[in-house]
C-alpha positions in Angstrom: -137.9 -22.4 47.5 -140.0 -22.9 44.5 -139.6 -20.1 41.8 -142.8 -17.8 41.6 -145.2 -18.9 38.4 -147.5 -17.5 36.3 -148.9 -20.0 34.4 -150.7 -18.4 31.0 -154.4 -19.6 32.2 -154.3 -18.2 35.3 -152.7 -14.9 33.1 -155.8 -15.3 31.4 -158.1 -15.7 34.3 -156.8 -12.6 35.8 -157.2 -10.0 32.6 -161.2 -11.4 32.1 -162.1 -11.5 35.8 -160.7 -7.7 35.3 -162.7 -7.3 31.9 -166.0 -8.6 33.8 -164.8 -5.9 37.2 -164.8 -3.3 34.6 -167.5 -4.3 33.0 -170.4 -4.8 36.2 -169.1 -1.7 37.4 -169.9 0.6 34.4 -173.4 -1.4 33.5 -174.5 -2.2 36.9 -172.4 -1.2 40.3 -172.5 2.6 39.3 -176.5 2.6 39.6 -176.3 1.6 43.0 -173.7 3.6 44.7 -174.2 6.8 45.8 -173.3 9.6 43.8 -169.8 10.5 44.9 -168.7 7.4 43.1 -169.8 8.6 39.9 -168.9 12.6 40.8 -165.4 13.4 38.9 -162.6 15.0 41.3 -164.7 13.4 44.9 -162.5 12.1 47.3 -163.8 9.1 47.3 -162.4 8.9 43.3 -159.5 10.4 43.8 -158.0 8.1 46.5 -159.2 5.3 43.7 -157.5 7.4 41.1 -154.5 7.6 44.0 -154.5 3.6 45.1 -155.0 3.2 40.9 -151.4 4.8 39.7 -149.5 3.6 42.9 -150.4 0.2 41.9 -149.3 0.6 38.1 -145.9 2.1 39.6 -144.9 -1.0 41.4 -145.9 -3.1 38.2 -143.5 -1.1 36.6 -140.6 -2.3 39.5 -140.5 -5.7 37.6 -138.2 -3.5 35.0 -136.0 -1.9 37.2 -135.1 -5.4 39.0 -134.3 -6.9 35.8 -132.0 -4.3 35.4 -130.6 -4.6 38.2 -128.5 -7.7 38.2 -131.6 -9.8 40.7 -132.5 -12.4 38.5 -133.4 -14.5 41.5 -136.2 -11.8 42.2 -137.1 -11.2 38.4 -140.0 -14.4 38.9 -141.7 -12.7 41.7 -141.8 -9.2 40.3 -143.3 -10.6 37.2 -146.2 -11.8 38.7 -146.7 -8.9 40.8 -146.0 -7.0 37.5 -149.5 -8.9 36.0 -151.6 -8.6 39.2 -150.9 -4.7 40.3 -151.1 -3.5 36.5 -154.6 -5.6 36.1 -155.4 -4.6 39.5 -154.5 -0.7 39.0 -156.0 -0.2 35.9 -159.0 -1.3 36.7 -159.2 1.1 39.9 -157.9 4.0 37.4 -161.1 2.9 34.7 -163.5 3.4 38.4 -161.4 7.1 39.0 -162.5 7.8 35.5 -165.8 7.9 36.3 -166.6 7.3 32.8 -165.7 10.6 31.7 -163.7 9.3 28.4 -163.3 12.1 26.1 -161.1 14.4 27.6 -157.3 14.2 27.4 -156.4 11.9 30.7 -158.3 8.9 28.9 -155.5 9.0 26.5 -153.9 7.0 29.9 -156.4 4.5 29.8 -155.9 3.9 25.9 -152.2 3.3 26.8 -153.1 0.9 29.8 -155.3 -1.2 26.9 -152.2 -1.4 24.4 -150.4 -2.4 27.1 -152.5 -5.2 28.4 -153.3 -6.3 25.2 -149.3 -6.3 24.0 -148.1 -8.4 27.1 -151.2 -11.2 27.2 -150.6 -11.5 24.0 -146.8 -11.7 23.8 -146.7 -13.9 27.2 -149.6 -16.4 25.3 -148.8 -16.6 21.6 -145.7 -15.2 21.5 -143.5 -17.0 24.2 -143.1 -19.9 22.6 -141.8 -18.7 19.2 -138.6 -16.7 21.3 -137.8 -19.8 23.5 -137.5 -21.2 19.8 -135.4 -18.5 19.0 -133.1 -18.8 22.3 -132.7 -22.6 21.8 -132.1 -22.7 18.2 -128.5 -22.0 16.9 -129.1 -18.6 14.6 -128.2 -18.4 11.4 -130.7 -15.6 10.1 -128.1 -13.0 10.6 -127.5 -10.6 7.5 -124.4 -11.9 6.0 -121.2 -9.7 6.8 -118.9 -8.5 3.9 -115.3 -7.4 4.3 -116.8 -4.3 5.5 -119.0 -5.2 7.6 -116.3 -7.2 9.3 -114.1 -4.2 9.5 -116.8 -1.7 11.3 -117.7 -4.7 13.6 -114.5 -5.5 14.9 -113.9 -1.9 15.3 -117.1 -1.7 17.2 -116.3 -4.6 19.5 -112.5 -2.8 20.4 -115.0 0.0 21.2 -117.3 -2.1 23.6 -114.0 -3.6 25.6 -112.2 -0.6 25.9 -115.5 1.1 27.3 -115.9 -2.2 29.4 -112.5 -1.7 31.2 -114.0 1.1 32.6 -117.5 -0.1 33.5 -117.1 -3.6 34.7 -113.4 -4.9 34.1 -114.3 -8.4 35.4 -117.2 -8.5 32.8 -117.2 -10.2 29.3 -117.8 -8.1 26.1 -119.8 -11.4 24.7 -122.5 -11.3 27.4 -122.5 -7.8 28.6 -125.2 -5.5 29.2 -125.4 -2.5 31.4 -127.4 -3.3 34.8 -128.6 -0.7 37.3 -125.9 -0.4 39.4 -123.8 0.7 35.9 -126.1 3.0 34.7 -126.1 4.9 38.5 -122.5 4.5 38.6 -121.7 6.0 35.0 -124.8 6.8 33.1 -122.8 8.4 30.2 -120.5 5.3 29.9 -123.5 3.3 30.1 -125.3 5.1 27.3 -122.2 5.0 25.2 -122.5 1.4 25.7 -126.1 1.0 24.9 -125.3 2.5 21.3 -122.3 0.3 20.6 -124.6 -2.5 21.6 -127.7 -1.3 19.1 -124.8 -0.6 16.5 -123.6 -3.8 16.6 -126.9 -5.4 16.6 -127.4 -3.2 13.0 -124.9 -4.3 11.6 -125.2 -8.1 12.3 -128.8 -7.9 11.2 -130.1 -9.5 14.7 -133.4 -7.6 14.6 -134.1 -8.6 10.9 -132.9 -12.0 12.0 -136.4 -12.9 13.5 -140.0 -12.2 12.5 -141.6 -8.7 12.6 -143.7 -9.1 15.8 -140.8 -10.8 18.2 -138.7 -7.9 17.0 -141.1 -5.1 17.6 -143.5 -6.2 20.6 -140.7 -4.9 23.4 -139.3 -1.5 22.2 -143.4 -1.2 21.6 -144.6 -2.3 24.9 -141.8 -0.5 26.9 -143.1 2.1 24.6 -146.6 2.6 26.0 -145.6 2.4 29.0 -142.9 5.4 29.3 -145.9 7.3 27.4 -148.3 6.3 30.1 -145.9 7.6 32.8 -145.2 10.3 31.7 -148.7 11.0 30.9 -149.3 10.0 34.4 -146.7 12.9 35.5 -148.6 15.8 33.6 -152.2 14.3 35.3 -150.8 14.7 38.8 -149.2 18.0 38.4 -152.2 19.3 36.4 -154.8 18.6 39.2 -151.6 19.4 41.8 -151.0 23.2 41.3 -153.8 23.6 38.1 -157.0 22.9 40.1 -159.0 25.5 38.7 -158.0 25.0 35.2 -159.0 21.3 35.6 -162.6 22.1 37.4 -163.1 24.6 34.5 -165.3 26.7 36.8 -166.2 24.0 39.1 -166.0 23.2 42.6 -162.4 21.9 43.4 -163.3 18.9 45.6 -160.0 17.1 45.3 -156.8 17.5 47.4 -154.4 20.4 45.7 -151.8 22.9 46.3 -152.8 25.6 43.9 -155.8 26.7 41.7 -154.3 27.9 39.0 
């Protein structure tokens, strides 16, 4: 089978066709629809709102399957990552209904950064870490006797933690999948930390410039921010309908009114 693509025009072609959707519906589209479409809370908006975040959630799949050992399936998810985030945030920007000063836009300021970080890194940046991943390194902070010391200590740490978490693993090429983090969560943590240890004290992060070191932890980031801010906007309008209306009709779906 040929392995799922996304080449970086057609990247490109997908974020501004969804700049241009955004853009026709707040300058022109709203005018002509009738008014539940531009009426916070209707239930027209909030089954966009609905179709909106259940579309950014299975963007955010793509992570858990490359933690979980499927690099076969990685390809696929990624391009399903691109076209259900573009896709759901446009569909969130329509639940909005333009009302962009209250605290849920804060969602749709994360949903930009994220956009914007991951065009970006998959355009300009790409290129510069394949040159990183084919080059031999030798930017690593130079390692003095001590140094050497807490290092090896730190790698007899990582394979005796190994023998319990994968004993048919190498310490050289290990990281801890799904399956290890569901299986021991507290090893795999422990794990985690050797690993970011390690990586202080060989200098890898300082190895390479400021932006390929930075752009993940800041994209991955955003988006744990916009999910959890995406948890508080469901159970807000969930079981605090009235505090949400502020006096209003409650025209959405709900449990309480609180």
């Amino acid at each position: 089978m040929k392995r799922p693509d996304l080449p970086d025009l057609m990247l490109i072609w997908i974020v501004g066709a969804a700049a241009l959707a955004i853009a026709a519906w707040f300058a022109l589209l709203r005018r002509a629809v009738p008014p539940a479409w531009t009426t916070p809370g209707s239930p027209e908006l909030y089954l966009t709102g609905v179709l909106g975040a259940s579309l950014l959630l299975v963007s955010m799949v793509f992570v858990v399957v490359k933690r979980s050992g499927q690099g076969s399936l990685a390809p696929a998810w990624f391009v399903a990552h691109i076209v259900c985030g573009t896709l759901g945030t446009v569909l969130v920007l329509v639940h909005s209904a333009g009302y962009l000063r209250r605290p849920p836009a804060l969602l749709l300021l994360a949903l930009l950064g994220l956009i914007v970080l991951g065009v970006w890194a998959r355009v300009r940046l790409s290129g510069r870490m394949a040159a990183t991943f084919a080059t031999k390194e030798r930017g690593f902070a130079p390692a003095g006797r001590e140094s050497r010391a807490a290092l090896a200590a730190v790698i007899e740490r990582k394979r005796a933690l190994l023998a319990s978490l994968d004993p048919a693993a190498q310490e050289a090429t290990f990281s801890p999948a799904l399956v290890h983090w569901l299986r021991s969560p507290r090893g795999s943590l422990r794990y985690a930390r050797l690993i970011r240890h390690e990586n202080r004290l060989m200098g890898t992060r300082a190895s390479v410039g400021l932006e390929q070191a930075w752009w993940r932890p800041l994209h991955l980031a955003l988006a744990y921010l916009f999910v959890l801010g995406l948890v508080i906007h469901v159970i807000t309008v969930t079981f605090f309908a009235g505090y949400v209306a502020d006096g209003g009709p409650i025209t959405w779906w709900h449990l309480t009114s609180w």
